[in-house]
C-alpha positions in Angstrom: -18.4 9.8 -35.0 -15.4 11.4 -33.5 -14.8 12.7 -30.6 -11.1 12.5 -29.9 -8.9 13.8 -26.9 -6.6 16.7 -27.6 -3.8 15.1 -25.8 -2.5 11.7 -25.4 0.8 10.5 -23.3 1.3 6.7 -24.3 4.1 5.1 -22.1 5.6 1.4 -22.2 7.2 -0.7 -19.4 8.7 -3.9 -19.9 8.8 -6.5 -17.4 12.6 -7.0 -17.7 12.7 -3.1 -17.5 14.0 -2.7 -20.4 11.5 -0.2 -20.9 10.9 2.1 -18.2 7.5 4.3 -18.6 9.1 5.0 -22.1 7.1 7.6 -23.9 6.1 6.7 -28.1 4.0 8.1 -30.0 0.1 7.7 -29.8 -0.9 5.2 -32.4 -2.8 6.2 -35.3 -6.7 5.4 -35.4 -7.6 2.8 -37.7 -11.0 1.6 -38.7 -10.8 -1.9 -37.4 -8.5 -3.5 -34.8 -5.7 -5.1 -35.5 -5.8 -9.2 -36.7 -5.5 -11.5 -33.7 -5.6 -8.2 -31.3 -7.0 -8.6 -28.0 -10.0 -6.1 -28.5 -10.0 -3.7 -25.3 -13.1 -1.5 -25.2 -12.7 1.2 -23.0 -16.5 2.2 -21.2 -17.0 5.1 -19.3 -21.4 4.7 -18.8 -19.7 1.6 -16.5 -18.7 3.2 -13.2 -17.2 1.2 -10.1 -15.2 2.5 -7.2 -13.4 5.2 -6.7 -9.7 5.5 -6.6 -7.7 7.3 -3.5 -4.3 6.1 -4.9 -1.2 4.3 -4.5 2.0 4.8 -2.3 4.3 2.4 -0.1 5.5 2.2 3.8 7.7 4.0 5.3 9.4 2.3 7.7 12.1 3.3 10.7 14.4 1.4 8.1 12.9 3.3 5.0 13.2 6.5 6.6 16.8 6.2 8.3 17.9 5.4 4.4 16.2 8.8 2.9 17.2 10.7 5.6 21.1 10.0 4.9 20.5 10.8 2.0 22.3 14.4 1.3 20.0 17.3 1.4 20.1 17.2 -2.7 19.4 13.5 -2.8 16.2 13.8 -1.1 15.4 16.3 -1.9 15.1 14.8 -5.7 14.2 11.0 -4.7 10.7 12.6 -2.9 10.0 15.4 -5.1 10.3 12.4 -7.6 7.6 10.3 -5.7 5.2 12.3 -3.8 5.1 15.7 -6.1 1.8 15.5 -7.9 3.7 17.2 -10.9 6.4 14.3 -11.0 4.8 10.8 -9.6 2.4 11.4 -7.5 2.3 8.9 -5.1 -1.0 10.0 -3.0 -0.7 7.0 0.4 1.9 6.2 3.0 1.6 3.5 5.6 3.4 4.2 8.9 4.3 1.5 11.7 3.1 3.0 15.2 6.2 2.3 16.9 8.9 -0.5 16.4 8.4 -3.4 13.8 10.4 -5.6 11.9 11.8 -2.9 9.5 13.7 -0.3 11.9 17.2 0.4 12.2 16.9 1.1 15.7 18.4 -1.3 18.2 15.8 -1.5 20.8 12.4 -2.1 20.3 9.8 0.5 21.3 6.4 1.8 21.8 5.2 4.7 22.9 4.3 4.2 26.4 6.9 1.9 27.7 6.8 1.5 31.9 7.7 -1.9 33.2 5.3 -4.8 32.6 3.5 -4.9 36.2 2.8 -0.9 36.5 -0.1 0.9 34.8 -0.3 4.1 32.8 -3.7 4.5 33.0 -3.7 8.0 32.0 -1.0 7.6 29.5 1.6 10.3 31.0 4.7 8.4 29.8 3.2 9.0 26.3 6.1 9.5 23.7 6.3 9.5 20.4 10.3 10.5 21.0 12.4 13.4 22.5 14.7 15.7 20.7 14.3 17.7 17.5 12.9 15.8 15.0 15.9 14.3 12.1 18.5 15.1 15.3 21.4 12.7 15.9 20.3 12.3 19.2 16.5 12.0 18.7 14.5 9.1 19.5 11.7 6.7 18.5 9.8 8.2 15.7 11.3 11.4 15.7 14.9 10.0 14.6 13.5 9.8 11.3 10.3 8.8 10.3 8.9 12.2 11.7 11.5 14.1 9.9 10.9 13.0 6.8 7.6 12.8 6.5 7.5 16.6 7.2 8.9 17.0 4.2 6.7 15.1 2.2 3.7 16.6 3.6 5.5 20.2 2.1 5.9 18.4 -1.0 1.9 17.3 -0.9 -0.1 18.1 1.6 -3.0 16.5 0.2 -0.6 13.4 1.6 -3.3 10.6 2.7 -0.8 8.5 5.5 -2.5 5.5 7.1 -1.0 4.0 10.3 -1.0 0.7 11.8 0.7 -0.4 15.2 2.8 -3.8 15.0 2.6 -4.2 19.1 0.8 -2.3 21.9 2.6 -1.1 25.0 4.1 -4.3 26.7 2.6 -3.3 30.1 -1.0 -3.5 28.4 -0.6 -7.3 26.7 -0.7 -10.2 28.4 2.9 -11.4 28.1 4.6 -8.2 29.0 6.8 -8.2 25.8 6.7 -6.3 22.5 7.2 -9.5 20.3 5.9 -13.0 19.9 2.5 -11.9 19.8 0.3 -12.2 22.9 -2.8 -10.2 23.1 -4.4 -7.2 25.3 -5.4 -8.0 28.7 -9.0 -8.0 27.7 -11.5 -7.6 30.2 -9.1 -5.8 32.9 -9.2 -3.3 34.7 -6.2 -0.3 35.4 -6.9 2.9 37.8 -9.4 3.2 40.4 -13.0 1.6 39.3 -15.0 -0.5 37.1 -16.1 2.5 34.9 -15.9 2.6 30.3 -12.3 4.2 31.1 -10.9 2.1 33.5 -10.6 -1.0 30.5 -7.3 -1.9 29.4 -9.3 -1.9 26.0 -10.2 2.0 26.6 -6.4 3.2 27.7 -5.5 1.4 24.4 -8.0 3.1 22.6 -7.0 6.4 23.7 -3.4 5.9 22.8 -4.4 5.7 19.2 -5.7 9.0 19.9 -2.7 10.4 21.7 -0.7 9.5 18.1 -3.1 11.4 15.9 -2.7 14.1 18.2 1.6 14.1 18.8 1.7 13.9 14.9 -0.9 16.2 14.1 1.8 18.6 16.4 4.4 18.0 14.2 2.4 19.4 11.3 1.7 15.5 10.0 -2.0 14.6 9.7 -3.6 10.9 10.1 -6.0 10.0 7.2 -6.7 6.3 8.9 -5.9 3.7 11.1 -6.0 -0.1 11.5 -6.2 -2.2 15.0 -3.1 -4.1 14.3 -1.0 -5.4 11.6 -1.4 -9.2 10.9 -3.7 -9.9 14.0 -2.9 -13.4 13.3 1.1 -13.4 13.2 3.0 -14.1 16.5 6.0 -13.4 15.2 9.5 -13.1 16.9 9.6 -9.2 16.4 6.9 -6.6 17.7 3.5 -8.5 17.3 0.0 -8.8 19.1 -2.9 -11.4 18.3 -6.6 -10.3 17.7 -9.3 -12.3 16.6 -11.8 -11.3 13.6 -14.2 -11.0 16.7 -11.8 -9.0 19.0 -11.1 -6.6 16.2 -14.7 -5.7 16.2 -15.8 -5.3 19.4 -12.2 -2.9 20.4 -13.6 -0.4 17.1 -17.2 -0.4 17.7 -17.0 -0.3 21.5 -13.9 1.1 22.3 -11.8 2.8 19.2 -14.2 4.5 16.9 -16.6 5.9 19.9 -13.2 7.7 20.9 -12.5 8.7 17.6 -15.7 10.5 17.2 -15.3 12.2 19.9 -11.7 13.4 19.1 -11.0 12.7 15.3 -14.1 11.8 13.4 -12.7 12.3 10.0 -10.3 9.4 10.9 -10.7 6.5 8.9 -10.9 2.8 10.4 -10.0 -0.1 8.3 -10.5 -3.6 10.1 -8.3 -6.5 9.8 -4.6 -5.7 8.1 -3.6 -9.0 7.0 -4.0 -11.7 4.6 -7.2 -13.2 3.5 -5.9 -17.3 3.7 -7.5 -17.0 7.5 -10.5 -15.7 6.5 -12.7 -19.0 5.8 -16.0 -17.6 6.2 -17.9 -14.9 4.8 -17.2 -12.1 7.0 -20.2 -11.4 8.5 -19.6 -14.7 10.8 -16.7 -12.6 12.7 -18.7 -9.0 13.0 -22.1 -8.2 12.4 -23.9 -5.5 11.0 -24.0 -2.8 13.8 -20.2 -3.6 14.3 -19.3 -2.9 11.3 -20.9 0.6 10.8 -17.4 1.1 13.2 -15.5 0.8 10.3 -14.8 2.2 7.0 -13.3 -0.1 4.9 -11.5 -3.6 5.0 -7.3 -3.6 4.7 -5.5 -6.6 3.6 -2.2 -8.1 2.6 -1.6 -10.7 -0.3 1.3 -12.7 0.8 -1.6 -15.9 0.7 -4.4 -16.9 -1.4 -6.8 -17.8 -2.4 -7.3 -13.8 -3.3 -11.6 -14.4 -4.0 -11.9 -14.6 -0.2 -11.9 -10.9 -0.4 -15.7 -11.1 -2.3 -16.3 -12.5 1.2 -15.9 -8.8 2.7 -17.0 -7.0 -1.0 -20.6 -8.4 -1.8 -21.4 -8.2 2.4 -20.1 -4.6 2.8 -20.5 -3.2 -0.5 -19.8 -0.1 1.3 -16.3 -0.6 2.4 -13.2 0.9 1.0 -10.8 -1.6 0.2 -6.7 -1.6 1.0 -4.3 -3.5 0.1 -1.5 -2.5 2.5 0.9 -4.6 2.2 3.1 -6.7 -0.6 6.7 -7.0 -1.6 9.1 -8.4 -3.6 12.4 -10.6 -3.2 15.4 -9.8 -5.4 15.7 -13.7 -5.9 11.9 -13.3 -7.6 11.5 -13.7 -11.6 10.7 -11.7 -14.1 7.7 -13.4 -14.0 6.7 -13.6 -10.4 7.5 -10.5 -9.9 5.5 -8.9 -12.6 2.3 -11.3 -11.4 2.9 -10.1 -7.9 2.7 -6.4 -8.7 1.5 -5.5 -12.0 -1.4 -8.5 -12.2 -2.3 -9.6 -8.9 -2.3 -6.2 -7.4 -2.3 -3.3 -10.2 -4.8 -5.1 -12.3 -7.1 -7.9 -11.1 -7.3 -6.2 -7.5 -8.0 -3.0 -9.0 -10.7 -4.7 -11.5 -12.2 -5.8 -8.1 -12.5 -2.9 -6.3 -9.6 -2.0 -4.5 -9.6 2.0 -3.6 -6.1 2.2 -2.5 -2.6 0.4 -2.7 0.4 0.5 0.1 3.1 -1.8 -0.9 5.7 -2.3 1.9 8.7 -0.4 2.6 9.5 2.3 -0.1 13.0 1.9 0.2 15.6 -0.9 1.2 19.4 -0.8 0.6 21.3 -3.2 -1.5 21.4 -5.9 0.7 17.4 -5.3 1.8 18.5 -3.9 5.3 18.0 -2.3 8.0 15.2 -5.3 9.3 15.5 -7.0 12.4 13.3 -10.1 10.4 16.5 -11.5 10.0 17.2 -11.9 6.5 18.3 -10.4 3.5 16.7 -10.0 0.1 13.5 -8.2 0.6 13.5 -5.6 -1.8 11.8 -2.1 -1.5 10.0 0.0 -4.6 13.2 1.8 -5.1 16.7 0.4 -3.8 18.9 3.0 -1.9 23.0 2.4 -1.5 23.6 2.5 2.0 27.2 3.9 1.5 26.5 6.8 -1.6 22.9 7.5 -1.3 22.4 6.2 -5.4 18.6 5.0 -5.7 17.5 2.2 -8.3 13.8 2.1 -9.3 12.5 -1.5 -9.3 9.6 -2.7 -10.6 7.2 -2.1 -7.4 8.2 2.1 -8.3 6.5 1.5 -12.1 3.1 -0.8 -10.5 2.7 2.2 -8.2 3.9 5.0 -10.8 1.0 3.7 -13.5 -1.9 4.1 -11.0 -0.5 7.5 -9.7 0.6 9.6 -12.3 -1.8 8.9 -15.2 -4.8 8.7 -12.7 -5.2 11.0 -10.8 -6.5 10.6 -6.9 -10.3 10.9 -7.0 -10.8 9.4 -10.0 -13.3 7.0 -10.6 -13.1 3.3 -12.3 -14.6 2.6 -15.4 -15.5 -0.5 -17.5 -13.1 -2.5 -19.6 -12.0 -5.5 -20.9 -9.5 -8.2 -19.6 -9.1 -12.0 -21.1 -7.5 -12.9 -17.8 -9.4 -14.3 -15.2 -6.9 -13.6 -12.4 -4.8 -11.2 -13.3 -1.8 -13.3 -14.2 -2.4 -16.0 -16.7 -4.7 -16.0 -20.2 -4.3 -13.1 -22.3 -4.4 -9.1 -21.8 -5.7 -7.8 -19.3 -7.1 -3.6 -18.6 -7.9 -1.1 -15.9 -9.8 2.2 -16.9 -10.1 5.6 -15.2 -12.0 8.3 -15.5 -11.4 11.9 -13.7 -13.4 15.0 -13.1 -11.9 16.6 -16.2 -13.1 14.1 -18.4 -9.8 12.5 -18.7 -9.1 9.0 -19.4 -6.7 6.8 -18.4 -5.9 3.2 -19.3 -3.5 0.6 -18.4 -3.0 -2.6 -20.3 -1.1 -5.7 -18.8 0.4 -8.3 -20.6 0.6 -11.7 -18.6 3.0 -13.8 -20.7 6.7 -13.7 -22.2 6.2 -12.8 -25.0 4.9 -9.1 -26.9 1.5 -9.1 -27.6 -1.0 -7.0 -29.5 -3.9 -5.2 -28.6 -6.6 -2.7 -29.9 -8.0 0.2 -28.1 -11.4 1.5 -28.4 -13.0 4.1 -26.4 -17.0 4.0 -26.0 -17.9 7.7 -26.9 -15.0 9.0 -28.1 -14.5 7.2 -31.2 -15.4 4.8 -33.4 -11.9 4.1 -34.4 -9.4 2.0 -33.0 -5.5 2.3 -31.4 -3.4 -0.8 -32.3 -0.4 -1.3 -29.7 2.4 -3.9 -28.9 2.6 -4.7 -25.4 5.8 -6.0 -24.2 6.3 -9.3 -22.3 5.4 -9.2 -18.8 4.5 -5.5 -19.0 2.2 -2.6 -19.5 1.3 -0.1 -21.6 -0.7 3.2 -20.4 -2.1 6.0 -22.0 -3.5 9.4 -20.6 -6.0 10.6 -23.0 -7.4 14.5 -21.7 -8.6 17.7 -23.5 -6.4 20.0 -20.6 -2.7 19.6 -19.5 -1.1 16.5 -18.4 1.8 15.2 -16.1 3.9 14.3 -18.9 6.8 13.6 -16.0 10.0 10.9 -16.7 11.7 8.7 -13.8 14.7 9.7 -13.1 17.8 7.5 -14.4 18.9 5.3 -12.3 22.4 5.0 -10.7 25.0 2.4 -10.8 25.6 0.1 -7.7 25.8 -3.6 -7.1 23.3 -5.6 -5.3 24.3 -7.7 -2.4 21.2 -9.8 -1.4 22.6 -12.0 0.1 21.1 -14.6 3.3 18.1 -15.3 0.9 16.7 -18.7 1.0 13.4 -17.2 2.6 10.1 -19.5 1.4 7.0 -17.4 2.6 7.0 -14.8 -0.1 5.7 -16.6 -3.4 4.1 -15.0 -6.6 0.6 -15.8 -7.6 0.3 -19.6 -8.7 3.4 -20.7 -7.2 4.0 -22.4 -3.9 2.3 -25.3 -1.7 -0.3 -22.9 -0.3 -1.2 -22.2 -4.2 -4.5 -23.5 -5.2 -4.7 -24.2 -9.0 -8.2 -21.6 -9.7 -7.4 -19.4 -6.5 -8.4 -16.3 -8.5 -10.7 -17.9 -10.7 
């Protein structure tokens, strides 16, 4: 039988980067795969979840760097990642307000009287003053605002999902932004004891205010979570919430509002990492509580990653995000390559994931601006303060598989993977299939040195592809009978890096670490 695709686009990327999306030509079909091969069979009768796409944060400190950019260098670094004829990136994840990536000096929120007075009605609402991308604007308008206006021009199909670090000092218990604390639950602000007069409602409708001062600026909200890290009381903008506390503010307080105002706004619960959650989920929020939310949002800074199958197989219905990861320039080829391309871009997306934020999409050559104080974090693509020169790292390629060969929409099909976590044993696969009848497939190779593989698509053909993939590194292939984005990176520019301050210990790759467990994933 054959039944082969018109067009193929085959692209290699090493994990050293010595190979960069590089284009080759489609390999011929063969009548048996190739000795010692791992055998990937591609089936498309097999469908799983669908896929919403892949994109990064953009930070105060992200933003600030894009938008000194000159007009011509930003022009070309977003057209690069957000056009869906270039790469496509689909998500964005937005900070409400300060957190620990911002190049402002003062922290803020958007409704900032004096701990001790109330703004029950939220009149000192404010996502900033000025014009938005001004010298002298303020808050959010300064530069997140401005350039995620032009991003939205450059896709407004845009899906941005936003997450507050801290709520208004006034409404938390401490009366600061930072070191955590928690909303005065159980208060009361204005004049009586009725649903509105709750800290927890005034809170609730200053999500709504946001939707609403963005959606002025021309910027729509796809979805929401309560609070990033609920469980970290860090030194910069933070706020605790319990599993339990998170449920009860959405289904009594949050998503009520929501329908009344916004209900095509999605909710995610939780928005941190999944070494807290010790229990099957349905211990923290039951049933009815959970009809509150659409899907489940998570970082992977700590294992072990299976306690996600402890939200999965009790809310099969759930989306799944995971909205936060990022690299270290001090990080291996290795580590690095586990952290994005097999932890995340393969045995997360084998398991469901709908939709990938990595943190901030751009960091300068020392990792600043950040108030966490330290250098060495490292964004998808690396931005010279001083010149405005960008370098693509290996987050940008992770992000640029799983958005420009697949498009948003698509769903995920069977395949095959010898890897049972994504980063050790042998090749591993992810499989898409679109409206169009397209396929695409990525393969992952967990180990240092080249291996081969042989590709086989169920109902297609009954012939096989034989490929080498590189070290620590993929290989995709778009197979469609219509047009495809056959799109390059951009070179990158020359600059030095200058991470230095690193030492940092809380960021470790899959496998490594004293919070590792040997068979976390397995």
């Amino acid at each position: 039988m054959s039944n082969e695709f018109k067009n193929e686009f085959w692209t290699a990327t090493a994990g050293d980067l010595s190979q960069k999306r590089t284009p080759f030509d489609a390999p011929d079909y063969t009548d048996q795969p190739a000795d010692g091969s791992a055998k990937i069979v591609v089936d498309p009768v097999q469908k799983f979840q669908d896929w919403l796409g892949a994109g990064a944060a953009i930070t105060d400190s992200t933003a600030k760097l894009i938008w000194n950019q000159s007009k011509e260098q930003r022009s070309q670094l977003l057209h690069e990642l957000f056009d869906p004829e270039q790469g496509a990136f689909s998500m964005i994840r937005v900070p409400m307000a300060s957190c620990d990536f911002q190049s402002q000096d003062e922290y803020y929120s958007y409704d900032d009287v004096p701990f001790g007075e109330h703004d029950h009605d939220l009149e000192h609402f404010s996502i900033g003053t000025g014009t938005p991308g001004a010298a002298d604007a303020t808050k959010d308008l300064k530069y997140i605002v401005p350039v995620l206006q032009e991003i939205v021009k450059i896709n407004p199909a845009i899906k941005i999902i936003s997450s507050p670090w801290s709520g208004p000092a006034w409404l938390k218990n401490t009366g600061h932004l930072s070191q955590g604390g928690h909303l005065r639950f159980g208060e009361y602000t204005g004049n009586g004891f009725a649903h509105k007069d709750h800290f927890e409602a005034v809170y609730a409708n200053y999500f709504v205010k946001y939707i609403d001062a963005y959606a002025s600026y021309g910027i729509p909200i796809y979805g929401l979570t309560i609070q990033n890290e609920p469980s970290n009381a860090a030194k910069w903008p933070a706020m605790i919430w319990t599993f339990k506390q998170l449920a009860e503010f959405g289904y009594k307080y949050l998503r009520p509002l929501l329908d009344e105002t916004h209900p095509d706004v999605k909710l995610y619960y939780w928005d941190g990492s999944l070494n807290v959650l010790d229990k099957p989920l349905s211990a923290y929020i039951t049933p009815q509580e959970a009809s509150a939310f659409d899907g489940f949002a998570f970082h992977t800074y700590d294992g072990p990653y299976t306690s996600l199958f402890k939200v999965s197989r009790e809310y099969p219905n759930w989306k799944l995000a995971m909205t936060e990861r990022r690299c270290l320039y001090s990080d291996t080829i290795e580590d690095a390559s586990h952290i994005m391309f097999g932890l995340i871009g393969n045995w997360l997306v084998r398991n469901g994931l709908n939709f990938i934020t990595l943190w901030n999409l751009a960091l300068d050559e020392r990792g600043l601006p950040n108030a966490a104080g330290s250098t060495g974090r490292r964004g998808v693509v690396t931005i010279d303060h001083k010149t405005g020169k960008v370098q693509r790292n290996l987050e940008y390629y992770m992000l640029r598989n799983l958005s420009q060969d697949i498009p948003a929409g698509a769903v995920r099909i069977g395949s095959s993977s010898y890897s049972p976590d994504g980063y050790t044993g042998g090749i591993s696969s992810t499989a898409f299939l679109s409206d169009d009848g397209s396929i695409a497939v990525q393969l992952y190779n967990p180990t240092g040195k080249e291996l081969p593989a042989s590709l086989y698509i169920n109902g297609h053909s009954t012939k096989w592809q034989n490929v080498m993939v590189p070290a620590w590194g993929t290989v995709t292939v778009h197979k469609s009978n219509g047009t495809m984005n056959e799109s390059a990176p951009r070179p990158d520019e020359e600059f030095e890096l200058n991470p230095t301050k690193l030492g940092l210990s809380d960021d470790k790759a899959p496998g490594k670490g004293i919070n590792a467990k040997k068979n976390d994933l397995v």
